[in-house]
CHARMM internal coordinates of N, CA and C (Angstrom, degrees):
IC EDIT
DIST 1 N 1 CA 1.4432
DIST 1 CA 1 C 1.5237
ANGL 1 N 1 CA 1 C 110.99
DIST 1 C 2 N 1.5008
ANGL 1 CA 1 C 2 N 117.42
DIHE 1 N 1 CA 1 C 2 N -19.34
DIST 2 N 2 CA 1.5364
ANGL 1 C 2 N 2 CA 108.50
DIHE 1 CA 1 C 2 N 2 CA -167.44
DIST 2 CA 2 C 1.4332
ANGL 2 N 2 CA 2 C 94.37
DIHE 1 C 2 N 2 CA 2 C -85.50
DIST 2 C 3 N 1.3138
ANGL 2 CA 2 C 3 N 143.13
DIHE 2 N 2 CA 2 C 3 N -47.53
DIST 3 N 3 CA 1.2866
ANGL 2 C 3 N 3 CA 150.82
DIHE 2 CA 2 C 3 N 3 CA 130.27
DIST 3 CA 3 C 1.3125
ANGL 3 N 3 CA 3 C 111.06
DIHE 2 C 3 N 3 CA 3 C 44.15
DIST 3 C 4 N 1.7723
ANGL 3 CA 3 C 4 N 113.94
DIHE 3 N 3 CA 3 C 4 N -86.07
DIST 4 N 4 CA 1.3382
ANGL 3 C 4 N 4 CA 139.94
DIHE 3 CA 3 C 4 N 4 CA 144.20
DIST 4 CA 4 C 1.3717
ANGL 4 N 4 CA 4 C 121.30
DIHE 3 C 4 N 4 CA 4 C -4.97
DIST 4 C 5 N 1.8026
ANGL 4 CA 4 C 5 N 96.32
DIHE 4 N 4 CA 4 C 5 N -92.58
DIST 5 N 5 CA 0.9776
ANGL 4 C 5 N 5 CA 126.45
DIHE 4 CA 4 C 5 N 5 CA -171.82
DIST 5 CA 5 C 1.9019
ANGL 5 N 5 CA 5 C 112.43
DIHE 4 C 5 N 5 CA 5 C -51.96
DIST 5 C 6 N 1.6765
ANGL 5 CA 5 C 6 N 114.20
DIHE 5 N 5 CA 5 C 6 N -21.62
DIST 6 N 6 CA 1.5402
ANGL 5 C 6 N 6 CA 104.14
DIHE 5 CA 5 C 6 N 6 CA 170.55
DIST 6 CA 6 C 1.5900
ANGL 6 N 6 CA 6 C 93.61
DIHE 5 C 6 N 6 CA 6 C -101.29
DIST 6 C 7 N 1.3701
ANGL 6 CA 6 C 7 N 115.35
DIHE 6 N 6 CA 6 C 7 N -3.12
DIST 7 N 7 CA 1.6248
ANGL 6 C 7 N 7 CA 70.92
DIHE 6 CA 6 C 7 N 7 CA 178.49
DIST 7 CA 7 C 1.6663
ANGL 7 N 7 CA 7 C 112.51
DIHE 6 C 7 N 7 CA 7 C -119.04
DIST 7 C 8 N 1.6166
ANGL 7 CA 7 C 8 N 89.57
DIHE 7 N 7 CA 7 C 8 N 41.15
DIST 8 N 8 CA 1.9150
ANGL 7 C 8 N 8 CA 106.33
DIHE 7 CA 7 C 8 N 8 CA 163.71
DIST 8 CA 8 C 1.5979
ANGL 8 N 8 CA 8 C 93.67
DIHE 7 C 8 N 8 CA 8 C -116.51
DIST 8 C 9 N 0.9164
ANGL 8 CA 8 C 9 N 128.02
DIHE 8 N 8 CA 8 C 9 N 1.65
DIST 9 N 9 CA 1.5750
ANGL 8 C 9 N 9 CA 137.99
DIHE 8 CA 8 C 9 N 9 CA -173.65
DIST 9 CA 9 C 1.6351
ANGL 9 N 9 CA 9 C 112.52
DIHE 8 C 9 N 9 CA 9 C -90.93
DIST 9 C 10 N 1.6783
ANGL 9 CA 9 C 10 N 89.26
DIHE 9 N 9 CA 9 C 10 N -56.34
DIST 10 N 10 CA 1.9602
ANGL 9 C 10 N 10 CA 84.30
DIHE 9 CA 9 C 10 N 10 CA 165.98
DIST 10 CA 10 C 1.4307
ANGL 10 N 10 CA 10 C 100.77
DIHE 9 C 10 N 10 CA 10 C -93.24
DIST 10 C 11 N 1.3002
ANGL 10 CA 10 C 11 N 149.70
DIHE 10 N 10 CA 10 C 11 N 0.10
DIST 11 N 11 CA 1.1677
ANGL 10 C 11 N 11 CA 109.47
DIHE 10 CA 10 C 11 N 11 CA -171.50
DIST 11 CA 11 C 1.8809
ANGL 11 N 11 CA 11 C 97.25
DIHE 10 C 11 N 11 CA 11 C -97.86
DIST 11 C 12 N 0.8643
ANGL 11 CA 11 C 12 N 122.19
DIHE 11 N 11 CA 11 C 12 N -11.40
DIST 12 N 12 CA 1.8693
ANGL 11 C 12 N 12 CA 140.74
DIHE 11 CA 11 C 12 N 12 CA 158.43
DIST 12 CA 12 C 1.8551
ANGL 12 N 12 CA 12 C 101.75
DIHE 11 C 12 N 12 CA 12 C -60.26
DIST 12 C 13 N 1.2133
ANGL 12 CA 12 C 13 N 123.45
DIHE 12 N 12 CA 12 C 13 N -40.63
DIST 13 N 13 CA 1.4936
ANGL 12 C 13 N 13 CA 118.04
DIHE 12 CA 12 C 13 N 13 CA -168.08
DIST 13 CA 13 C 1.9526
ANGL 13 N 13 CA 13 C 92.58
DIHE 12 C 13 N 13 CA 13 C -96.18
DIST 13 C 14 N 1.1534
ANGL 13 CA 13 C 14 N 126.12
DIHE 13 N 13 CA 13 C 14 N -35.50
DIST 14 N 14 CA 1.8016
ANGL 13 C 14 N 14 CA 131.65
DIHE 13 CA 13 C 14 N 14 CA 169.86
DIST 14 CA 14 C 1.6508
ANGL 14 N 14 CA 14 C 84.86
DIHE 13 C 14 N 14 CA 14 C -54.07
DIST 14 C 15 N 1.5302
ANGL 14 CA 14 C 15 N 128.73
DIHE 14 N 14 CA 14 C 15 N -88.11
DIST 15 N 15 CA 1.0695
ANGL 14 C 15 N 15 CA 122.70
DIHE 14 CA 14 C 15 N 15 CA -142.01
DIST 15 CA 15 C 2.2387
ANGL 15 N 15 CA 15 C 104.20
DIHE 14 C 15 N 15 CA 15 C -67.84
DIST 15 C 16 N 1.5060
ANGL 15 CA 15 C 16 N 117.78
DIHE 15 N 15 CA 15 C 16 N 13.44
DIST 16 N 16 CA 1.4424
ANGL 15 C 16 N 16 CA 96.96
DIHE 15 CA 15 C 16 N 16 CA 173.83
DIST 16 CA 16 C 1.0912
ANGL 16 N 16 CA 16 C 79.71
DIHE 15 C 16 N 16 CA 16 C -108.00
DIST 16 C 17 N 2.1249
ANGL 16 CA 16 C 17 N 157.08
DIHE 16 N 16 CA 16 C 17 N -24.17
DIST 17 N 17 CA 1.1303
ANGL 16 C 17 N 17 CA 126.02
DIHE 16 CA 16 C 17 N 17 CA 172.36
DIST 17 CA 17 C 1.4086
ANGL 17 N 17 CA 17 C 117.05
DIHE 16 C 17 N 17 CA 17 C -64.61
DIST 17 C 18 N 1.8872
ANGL 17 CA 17 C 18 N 139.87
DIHE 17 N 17 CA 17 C 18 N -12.15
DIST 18 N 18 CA 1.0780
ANGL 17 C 18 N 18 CA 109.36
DIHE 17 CA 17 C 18 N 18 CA -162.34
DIST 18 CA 18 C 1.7494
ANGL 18 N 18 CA 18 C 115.29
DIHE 17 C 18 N 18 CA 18 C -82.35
DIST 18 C 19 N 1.5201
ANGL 18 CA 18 C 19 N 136.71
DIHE 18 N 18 CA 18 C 19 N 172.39
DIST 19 N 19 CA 0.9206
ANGL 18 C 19 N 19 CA 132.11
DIHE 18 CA 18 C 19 N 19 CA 169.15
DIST 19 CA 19 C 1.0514
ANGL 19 N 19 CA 19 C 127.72
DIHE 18 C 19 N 19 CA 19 C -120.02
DIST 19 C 20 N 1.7873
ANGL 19 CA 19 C 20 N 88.67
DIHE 19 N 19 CA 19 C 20 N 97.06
DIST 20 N 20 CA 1.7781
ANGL 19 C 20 N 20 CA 115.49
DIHE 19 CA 19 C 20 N 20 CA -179.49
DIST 20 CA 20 C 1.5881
ANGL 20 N 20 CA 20 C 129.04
DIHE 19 C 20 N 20 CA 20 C -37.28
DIST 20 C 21 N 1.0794
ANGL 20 CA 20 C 21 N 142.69
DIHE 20 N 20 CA 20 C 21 N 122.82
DIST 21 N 21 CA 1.2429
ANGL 20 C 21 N 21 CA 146.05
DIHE 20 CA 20 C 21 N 21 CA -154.28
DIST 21 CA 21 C 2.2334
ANGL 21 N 21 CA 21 C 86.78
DIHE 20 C 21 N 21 CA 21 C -82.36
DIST 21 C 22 N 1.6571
ANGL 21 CA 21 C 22 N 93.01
DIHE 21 N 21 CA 21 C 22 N 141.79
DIST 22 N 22 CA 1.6154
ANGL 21 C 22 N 22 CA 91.50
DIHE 21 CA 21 C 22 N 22 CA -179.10
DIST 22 CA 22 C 1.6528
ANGL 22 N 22 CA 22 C 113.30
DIHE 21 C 22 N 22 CA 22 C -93.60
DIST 22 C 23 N 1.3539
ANGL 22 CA 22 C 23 N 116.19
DIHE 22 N 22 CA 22 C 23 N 176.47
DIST 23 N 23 CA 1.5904
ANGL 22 C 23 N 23 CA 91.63
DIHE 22 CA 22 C 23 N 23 CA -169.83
DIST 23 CA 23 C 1.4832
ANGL 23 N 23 CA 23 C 107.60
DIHE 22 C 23 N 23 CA 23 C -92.12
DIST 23 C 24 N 1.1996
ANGL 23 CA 23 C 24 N 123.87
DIHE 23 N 23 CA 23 C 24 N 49.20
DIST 24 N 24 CA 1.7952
ANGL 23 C 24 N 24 CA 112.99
DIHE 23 CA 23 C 24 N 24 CA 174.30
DIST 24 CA 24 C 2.1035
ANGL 24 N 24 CA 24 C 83.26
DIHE 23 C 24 N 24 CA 24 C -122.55
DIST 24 C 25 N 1.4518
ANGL 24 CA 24 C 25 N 115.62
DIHE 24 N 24 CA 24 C 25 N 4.75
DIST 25 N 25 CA 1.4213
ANGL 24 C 25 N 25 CA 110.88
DIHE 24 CA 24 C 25 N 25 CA -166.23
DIST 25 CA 25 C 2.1121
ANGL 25 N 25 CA 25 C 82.60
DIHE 24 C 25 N 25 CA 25 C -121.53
DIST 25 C 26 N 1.2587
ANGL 25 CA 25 C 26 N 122.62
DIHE 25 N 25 CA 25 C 26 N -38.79
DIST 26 N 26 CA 1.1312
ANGL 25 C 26 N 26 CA 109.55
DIHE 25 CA 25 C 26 N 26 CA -165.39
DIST 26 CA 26 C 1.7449
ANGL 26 N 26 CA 26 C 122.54
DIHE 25 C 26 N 26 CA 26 C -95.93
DIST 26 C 27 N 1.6026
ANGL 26 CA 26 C 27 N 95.87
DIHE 26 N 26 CA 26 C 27 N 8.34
DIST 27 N 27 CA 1.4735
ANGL 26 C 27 N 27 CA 95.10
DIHE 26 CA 26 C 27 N 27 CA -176.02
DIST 27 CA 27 C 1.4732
ANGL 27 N 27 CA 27 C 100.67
DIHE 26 C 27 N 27 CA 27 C -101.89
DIST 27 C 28 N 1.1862
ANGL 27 CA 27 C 28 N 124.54
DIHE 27 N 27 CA 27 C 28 N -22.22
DIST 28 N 28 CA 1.2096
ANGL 27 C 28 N 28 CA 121.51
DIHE 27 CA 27 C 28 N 28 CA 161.39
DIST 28 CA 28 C 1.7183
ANGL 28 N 28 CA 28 C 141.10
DIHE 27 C 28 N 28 CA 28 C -67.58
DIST 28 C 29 N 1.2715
ANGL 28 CA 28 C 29 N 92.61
DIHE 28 N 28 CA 28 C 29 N -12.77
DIST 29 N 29 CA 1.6813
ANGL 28 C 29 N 29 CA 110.86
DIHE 28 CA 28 C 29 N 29 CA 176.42
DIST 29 CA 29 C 1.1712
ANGL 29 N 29 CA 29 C 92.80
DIHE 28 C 29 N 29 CA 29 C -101.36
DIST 29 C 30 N 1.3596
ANGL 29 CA 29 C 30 N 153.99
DIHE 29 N 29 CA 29 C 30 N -33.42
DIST 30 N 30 CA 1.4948
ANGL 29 C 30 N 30 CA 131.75
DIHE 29 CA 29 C 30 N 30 CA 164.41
DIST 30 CA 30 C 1.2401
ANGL 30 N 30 CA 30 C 120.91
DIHE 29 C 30 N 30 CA 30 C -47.54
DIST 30 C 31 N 1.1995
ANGL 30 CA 30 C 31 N 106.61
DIHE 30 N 30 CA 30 C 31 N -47.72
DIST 31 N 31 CA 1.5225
ANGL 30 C 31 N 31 CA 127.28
DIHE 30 CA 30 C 31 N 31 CA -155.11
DIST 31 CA 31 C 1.7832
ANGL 31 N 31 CA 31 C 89.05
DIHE 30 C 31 N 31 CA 31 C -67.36
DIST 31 C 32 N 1.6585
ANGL 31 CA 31 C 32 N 113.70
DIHE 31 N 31 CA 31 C 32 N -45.64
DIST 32 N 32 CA 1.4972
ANGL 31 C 32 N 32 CA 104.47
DIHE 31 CA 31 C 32 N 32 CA -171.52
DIST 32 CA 32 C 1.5020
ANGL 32 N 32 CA 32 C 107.89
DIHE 31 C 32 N 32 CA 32 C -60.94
DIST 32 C 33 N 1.4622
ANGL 32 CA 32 C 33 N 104.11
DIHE 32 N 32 CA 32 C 33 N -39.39
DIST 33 N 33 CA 1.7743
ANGL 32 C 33 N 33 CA 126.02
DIHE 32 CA 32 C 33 N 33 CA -163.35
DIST 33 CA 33 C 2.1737
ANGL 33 N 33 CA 33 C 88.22
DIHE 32 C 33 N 33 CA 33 C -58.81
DIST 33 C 34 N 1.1752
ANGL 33 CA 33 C 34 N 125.14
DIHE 33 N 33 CA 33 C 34 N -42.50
DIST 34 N 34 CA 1.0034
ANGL 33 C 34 N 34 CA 129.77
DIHE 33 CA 33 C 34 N 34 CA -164.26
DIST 34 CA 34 C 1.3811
ANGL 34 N 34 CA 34 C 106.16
DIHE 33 C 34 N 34 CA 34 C -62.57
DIST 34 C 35 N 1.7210
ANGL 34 CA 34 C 35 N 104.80
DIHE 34 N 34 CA 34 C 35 N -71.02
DIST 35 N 35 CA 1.3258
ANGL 34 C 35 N 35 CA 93.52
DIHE 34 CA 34 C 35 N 35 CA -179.53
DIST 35 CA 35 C 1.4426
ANGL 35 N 35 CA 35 C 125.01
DIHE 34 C 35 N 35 CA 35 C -74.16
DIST 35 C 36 N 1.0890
ANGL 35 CA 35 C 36 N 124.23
DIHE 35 N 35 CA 35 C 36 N -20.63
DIST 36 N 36 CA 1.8419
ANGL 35 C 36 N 36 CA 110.66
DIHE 35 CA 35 C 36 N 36 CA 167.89
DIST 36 CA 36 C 1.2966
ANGL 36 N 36 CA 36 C 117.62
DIHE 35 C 36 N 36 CA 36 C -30.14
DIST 36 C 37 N 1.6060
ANGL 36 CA 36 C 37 N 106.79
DIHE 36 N 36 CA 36 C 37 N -50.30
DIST 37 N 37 CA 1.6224
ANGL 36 C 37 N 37 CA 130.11
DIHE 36 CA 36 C 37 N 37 CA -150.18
DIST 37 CA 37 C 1.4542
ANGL 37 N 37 CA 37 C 79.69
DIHE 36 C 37 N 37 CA 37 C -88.60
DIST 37 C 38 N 1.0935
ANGL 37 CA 37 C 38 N 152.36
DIHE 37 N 37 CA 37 C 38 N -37.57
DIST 38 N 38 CA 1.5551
ANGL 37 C 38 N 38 CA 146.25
DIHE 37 CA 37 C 38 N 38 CA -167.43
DIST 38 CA 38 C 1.4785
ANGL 38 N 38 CA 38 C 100.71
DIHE 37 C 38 N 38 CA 38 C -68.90
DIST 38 C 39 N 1.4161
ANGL 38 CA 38 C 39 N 127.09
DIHE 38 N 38 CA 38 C 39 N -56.71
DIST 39 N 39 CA 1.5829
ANGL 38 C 39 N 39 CA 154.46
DIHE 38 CA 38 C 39 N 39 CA -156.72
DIST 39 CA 39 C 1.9506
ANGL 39 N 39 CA 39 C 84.86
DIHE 38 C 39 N 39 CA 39 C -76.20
DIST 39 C 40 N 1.0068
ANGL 39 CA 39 C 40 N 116.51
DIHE 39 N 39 CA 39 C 40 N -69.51
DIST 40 N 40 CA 1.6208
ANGL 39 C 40 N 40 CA 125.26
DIHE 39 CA 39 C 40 N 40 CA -169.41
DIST 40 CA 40 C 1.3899
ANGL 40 N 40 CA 40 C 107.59
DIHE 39 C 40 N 40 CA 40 C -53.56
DIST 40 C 41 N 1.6899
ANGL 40 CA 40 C 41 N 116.27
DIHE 40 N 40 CA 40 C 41 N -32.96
DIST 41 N 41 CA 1.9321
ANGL 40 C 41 N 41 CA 112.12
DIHE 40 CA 40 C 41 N 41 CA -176.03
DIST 41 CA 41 C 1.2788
ANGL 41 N 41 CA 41 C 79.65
DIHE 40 C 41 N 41 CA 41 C -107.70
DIST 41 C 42 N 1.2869
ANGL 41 CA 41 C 42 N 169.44
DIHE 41 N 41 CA 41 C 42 N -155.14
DIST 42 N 42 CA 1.5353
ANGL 41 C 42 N 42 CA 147.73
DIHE 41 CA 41 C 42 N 42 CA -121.67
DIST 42 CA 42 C 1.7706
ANGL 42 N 42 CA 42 C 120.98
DIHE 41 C 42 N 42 CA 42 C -1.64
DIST 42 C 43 N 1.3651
ANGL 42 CA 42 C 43 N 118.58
DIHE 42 N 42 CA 42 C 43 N -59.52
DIST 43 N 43 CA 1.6171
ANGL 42 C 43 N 43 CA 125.95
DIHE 42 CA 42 C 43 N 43 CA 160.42
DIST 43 CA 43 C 1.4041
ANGL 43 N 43 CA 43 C 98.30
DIHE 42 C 43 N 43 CA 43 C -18.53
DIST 43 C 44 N 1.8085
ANGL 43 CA 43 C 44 N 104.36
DIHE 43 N 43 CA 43 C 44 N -85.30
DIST 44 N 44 CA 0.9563
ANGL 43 C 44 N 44 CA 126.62
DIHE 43 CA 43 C 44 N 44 CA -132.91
DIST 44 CA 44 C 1.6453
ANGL 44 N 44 CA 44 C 105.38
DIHE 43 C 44 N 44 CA 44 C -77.11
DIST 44 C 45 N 1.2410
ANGL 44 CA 44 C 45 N 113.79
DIHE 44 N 44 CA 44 C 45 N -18.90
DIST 45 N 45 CA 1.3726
ANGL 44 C 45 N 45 CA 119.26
DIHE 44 CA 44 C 45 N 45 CA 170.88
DIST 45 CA 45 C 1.6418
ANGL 45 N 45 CA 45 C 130.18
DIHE 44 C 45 N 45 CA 45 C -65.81
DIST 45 C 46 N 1.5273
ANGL 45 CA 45 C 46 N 82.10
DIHE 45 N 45 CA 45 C 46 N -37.91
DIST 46 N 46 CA 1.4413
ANGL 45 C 46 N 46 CA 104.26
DIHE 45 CA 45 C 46 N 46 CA 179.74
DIST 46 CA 46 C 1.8878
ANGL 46 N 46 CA 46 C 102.90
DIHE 45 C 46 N 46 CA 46 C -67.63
DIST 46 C 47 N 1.4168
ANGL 46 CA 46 C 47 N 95.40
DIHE 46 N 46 CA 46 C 47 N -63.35
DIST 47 N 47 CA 1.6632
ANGL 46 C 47 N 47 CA 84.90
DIHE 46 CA 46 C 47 N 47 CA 164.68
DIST 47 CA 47 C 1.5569
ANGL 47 N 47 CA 47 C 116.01
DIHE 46 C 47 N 47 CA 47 C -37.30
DIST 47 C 48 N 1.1276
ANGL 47 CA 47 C 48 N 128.44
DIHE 47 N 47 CA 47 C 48 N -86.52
DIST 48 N 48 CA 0.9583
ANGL 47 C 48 N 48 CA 112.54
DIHE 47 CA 47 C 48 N 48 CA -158.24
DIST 48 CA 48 C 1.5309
ANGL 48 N 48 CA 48 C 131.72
DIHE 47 C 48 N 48 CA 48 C -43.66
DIST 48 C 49 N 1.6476
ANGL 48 CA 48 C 49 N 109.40
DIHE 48 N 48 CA 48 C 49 N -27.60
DIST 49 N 49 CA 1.1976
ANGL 48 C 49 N 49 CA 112.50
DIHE 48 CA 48 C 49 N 49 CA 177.50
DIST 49 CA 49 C 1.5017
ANGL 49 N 49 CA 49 C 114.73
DIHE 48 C 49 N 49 CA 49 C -67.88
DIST 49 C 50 N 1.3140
ANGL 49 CA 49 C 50 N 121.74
DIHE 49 N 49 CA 49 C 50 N -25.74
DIST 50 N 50 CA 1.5476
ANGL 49 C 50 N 50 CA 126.21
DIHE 49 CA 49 C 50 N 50 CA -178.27
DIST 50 CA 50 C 1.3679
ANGL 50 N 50 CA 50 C 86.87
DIHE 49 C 50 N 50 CA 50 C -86.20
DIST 50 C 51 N 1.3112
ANGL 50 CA 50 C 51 N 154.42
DIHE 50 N 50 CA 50 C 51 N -42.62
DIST 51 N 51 CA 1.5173
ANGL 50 C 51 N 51 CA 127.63
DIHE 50 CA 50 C 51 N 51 CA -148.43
DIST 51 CA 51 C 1.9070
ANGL 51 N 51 CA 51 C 93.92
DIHE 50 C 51 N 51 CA 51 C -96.35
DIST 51 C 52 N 1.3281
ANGL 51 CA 51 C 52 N 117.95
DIHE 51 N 51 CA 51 C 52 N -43.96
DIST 52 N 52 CA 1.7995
ANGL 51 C 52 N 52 CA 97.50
DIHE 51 CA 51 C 52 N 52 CA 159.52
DIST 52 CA 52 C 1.3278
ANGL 52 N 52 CA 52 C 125.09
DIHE 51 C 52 N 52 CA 52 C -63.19
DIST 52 C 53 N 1.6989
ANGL 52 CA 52 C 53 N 125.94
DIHE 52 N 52 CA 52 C 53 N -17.89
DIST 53 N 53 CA 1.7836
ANGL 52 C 53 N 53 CA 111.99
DIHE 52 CA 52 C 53 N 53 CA 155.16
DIST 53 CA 53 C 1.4507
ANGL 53 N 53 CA 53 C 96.64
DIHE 52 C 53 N 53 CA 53 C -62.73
DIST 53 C 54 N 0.8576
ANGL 53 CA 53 C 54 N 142.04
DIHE 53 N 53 CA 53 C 54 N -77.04
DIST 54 N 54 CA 1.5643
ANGL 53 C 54 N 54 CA 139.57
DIHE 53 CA 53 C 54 N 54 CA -156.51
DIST 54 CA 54 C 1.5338
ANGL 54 N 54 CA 54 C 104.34
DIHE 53 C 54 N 54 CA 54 C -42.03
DIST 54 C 55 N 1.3005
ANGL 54 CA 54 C 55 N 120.20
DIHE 54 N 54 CA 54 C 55 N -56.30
DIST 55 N 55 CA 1.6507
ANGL 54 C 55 N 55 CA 122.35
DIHE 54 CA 54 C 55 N 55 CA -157.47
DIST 55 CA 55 C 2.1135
ANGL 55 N 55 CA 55 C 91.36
DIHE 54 C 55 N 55 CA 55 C -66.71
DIST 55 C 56 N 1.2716
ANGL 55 CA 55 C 56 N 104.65
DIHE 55 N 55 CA 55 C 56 N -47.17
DIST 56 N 56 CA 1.2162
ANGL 55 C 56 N 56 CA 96.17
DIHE 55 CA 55 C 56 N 56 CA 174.06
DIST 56 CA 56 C 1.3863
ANGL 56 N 56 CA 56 C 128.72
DIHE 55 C 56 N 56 CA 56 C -79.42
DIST 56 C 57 N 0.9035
ANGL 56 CA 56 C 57 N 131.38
DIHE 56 N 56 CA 56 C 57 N 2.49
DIST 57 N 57 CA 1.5395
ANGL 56 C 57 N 57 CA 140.44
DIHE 56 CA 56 C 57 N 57 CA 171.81
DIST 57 CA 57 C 1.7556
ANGL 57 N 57 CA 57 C 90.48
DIHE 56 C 57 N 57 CA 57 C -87.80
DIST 57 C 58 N 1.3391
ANGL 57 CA 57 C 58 N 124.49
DIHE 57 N 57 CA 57 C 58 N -59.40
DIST 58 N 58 CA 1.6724
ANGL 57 C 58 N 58 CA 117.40
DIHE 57 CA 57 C 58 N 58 CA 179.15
DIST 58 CA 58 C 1.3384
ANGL 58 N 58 CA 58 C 103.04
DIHE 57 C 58 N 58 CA 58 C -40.69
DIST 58 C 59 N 1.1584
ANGL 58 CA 58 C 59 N 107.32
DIHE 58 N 58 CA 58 C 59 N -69.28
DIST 59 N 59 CA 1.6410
ANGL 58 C 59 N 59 CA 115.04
DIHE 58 CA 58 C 59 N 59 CA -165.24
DIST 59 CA 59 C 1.9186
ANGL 59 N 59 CA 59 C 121.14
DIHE 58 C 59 N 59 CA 59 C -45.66
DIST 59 C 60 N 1.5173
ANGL 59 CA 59 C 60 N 91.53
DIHE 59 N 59 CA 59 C 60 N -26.39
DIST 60 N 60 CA 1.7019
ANGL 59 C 60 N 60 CA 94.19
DIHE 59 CA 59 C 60 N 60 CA -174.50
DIST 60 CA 60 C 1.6177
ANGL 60 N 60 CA 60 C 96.21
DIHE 59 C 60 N 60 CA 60 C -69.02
DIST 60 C 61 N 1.3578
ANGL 60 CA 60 C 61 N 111.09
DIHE 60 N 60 CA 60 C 61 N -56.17
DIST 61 N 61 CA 1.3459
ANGL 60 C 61 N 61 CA 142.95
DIHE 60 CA 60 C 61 N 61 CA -178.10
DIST 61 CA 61 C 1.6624
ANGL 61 N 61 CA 61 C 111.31
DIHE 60 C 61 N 61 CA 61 C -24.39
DIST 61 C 62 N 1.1004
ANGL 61 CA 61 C 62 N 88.97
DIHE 61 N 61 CA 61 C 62 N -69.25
DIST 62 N 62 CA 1.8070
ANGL 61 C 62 N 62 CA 119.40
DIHE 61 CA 61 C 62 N 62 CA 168.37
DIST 62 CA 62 C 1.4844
ANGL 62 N 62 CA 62 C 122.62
DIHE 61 C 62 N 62 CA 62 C -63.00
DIST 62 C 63 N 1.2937
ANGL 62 CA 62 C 63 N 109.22
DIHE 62 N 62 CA 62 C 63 N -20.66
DIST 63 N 63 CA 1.4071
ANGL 62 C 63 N 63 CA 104.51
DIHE 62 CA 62 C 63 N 63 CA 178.05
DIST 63 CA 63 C 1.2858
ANGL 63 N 63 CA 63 C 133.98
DIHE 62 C 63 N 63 CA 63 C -91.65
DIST 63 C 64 N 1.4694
ANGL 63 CA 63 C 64 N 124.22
DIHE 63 N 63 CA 63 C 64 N 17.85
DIST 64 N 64 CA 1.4357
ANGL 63 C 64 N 64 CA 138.46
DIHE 63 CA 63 C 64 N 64 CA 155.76
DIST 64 CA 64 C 1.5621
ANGL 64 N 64 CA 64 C 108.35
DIHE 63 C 64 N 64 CA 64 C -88.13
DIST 64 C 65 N 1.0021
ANGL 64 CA 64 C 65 N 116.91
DIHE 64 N 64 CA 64 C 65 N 5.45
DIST 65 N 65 CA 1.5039
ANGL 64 C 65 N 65 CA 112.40
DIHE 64 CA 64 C 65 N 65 CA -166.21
DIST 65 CA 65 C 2.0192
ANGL 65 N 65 CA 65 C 92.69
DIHE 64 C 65 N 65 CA 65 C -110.99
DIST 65 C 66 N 0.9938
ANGL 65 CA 65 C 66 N 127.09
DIHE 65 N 65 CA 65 C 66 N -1.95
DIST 66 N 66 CA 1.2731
ANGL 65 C 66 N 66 CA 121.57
DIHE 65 CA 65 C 66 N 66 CA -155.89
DIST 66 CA 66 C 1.6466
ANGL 66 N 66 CA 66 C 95.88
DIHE 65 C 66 N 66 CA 66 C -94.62
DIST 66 C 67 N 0.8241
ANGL 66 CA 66 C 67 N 162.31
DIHE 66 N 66 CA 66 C 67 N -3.60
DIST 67 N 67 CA 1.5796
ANGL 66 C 67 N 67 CA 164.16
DIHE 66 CA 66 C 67 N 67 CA 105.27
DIST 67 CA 67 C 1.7382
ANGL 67 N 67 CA 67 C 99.66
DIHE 66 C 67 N 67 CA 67 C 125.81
END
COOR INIT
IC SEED 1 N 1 CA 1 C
IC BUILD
């Protein structure tokens, strides 16, 4: 049990040395973190919607050939 109990002890004495970002520094790194992640699931959607038109446009294409 003491085990535990030191190693919620340093990780409580680690987290009062770290140096917390203040909020005129942390509302602005969300905001970037936000839109990337906005831009990246829009991207990535869009991909997908063109690469299932494509897979299904092959497949119509292809499917007289299947005997």
């Amino acid at each position: 049990m003491s085990k535990i109990t030191n190693y919620f002890k340093g990780v409580t004495r680690e987290a009062r040395r770290v140096k917390w970002p203040t909020k005129s520094n942390f509302l602005p790194a969300i905001s970037v973190v936000l839109v990337i992640t906005i831009f990246a699931a829009i991207f990535l959607s869009i991909e997908d919607l063109a690469s299932a038109t494509i897979i299904n446009q092959l497949r119509s294409a292809f499917e007289g050939l299947r005997g």
